[in-house]
C-alpha positions as CSV (number, residue, x, y, z in Angstrom):
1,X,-160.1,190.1,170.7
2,X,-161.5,192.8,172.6
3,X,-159.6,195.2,174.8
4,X,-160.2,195.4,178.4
5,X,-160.7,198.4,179.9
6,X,-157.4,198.0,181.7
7,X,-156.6,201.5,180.8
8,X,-156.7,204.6,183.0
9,X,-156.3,207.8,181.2
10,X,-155.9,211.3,183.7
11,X,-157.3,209.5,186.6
12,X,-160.2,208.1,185.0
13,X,-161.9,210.7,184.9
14,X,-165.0,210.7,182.9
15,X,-164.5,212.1,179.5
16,X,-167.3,214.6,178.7
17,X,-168.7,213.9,175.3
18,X,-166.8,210.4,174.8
19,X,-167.8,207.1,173.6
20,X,-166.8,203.6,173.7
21,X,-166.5,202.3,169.9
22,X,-165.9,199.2,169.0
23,X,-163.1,199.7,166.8
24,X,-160.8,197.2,164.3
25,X,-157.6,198.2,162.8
26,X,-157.6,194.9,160.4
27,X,-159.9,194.5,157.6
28,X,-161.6,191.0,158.8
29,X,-161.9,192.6,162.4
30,X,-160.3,189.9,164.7
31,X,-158.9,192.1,166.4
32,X,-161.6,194.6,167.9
33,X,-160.9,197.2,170.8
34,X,-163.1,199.2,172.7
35,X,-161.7,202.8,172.4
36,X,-162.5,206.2,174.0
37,X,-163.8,208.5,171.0
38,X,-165.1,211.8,170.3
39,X,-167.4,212.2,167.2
40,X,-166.3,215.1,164.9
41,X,-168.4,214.2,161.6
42,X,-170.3,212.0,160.3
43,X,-167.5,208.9,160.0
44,X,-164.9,210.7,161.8
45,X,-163.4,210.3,165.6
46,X,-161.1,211.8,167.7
47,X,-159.1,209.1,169.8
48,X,-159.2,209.6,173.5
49,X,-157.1,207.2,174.2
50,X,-154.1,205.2,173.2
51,X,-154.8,201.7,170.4
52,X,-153.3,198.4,171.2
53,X,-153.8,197.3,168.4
54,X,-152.0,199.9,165.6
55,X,-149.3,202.1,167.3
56,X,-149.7,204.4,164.3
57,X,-152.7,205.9,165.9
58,X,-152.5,207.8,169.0
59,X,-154.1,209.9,171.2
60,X,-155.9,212.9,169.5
61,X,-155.3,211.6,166.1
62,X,-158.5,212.2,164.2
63,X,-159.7,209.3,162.4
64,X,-162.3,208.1,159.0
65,X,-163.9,204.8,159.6
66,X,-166.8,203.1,158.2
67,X,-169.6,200.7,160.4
68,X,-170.9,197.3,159.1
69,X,-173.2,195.5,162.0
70,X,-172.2,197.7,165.3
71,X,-168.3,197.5,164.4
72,X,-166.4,200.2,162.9
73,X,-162.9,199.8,160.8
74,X,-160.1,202.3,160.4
75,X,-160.4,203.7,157.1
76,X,-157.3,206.4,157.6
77,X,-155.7,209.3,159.9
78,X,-157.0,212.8,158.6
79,X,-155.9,215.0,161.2
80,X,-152.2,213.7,163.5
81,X,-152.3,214.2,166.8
82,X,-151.2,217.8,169.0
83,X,-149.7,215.7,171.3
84,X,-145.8,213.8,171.6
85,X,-146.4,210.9,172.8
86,X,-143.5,209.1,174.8
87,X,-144.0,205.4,176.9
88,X,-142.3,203.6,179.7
89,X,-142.6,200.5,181.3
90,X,-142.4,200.7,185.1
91,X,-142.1,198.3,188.2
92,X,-145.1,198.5,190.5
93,X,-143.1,200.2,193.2
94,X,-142.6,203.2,190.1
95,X,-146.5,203.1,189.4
96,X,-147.8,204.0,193.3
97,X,-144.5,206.5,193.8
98,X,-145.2,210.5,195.7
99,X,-142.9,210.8,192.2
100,X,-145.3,209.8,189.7
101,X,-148.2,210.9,191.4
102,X,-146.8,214.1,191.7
103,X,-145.3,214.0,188.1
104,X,-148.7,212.9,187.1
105,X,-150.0,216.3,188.2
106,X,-147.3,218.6,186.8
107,X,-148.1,217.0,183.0
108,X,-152.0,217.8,183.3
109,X,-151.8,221.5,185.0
110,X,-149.0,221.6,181.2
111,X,-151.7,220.7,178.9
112,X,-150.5,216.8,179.0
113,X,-152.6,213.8,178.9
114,X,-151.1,210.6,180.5
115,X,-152.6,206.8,180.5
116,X,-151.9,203.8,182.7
117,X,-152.6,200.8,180.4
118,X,-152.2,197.3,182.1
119,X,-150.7,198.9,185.6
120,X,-146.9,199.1,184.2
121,X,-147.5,200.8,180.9
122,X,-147.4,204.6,181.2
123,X,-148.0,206.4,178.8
124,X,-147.2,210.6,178.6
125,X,-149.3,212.9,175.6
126,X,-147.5,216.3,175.7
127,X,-148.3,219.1,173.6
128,X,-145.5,219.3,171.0
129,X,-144.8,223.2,172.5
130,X,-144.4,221.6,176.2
131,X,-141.4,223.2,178.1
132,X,-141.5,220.5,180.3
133,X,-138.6,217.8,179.9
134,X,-140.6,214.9,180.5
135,X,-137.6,212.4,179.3
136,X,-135.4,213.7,181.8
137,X,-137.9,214.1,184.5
138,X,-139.1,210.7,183.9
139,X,-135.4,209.1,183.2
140,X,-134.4,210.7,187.1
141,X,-137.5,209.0,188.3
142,X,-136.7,205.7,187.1
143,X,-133.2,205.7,188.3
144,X,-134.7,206.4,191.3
145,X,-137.0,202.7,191.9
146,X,-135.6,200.7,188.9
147,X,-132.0,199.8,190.1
């Protein structure tokens, strides 16, 4: 199954230097996504965005990987992630809120990363040294629109 690109990461911005790799997580690859990646070696990619498909992997982790015919399959992790990465799902009157546009802003002017995956997912990449208490910030949000 390949992954939509149903996924908004920062705005959508384009990524400088990012690719779209056709990526399996399971040895017989029936389960292919099309991920965000930057090349750091020969066989080895940064993730730009967040996997469907193995929620082991996240955003930033480095990754090996080996190609047969155009399709490349997780070997391992060889470098974790920066980032903390933390996930809500919202209601639709959450997702277009001032509150998380605004909040939106405050995690990328703090280093943060944050990804809209199928319009409810939301997804927040802090730097583990963040002062910001997105749990909070995000709980006083939610009470907020999810009564």
């Amino acid at each position: 199954m390949e992954r939509d690109k149903e996924s908004e990461v920062n705005g959508g911005a384009p990524l400088p230097g990012a690719i779209g790799l056709h990526l399996s997580f399971d040895e017989q690859g029936r389960e292919i996504e099309i991920l965000d990646v930057i090349r750091v070696d020969e066989d080895k990619y940064r993730i730009e965005e967040t996997p469907i498909f193995n929620p082991a992997v996240t955003m930033g982790d480095v990754i090996r990987v080996r190609e047969e015919h155009g399709i490349y399959y997780y070997v391992e992790t060889v470098e974790k992630s920066p980032f903390r990465r933390m996930a809500w799902l919202l209601s639709k009157e959450t997702v277009i809120s001032a509150e998380i546009a605004a909040f939106k802003e405050r995690i990328i002017a703090s280093g943060g990363k944050w990804e809209q995956i199928f319009g409810g997912l939301f997804v927040v990449h802090m730097p583990k040294n963040s002062v910001i208490d997105v749990e909070t910030e995000m709980n006083r949000i939610i009470e907020r629109f999810e009564r």
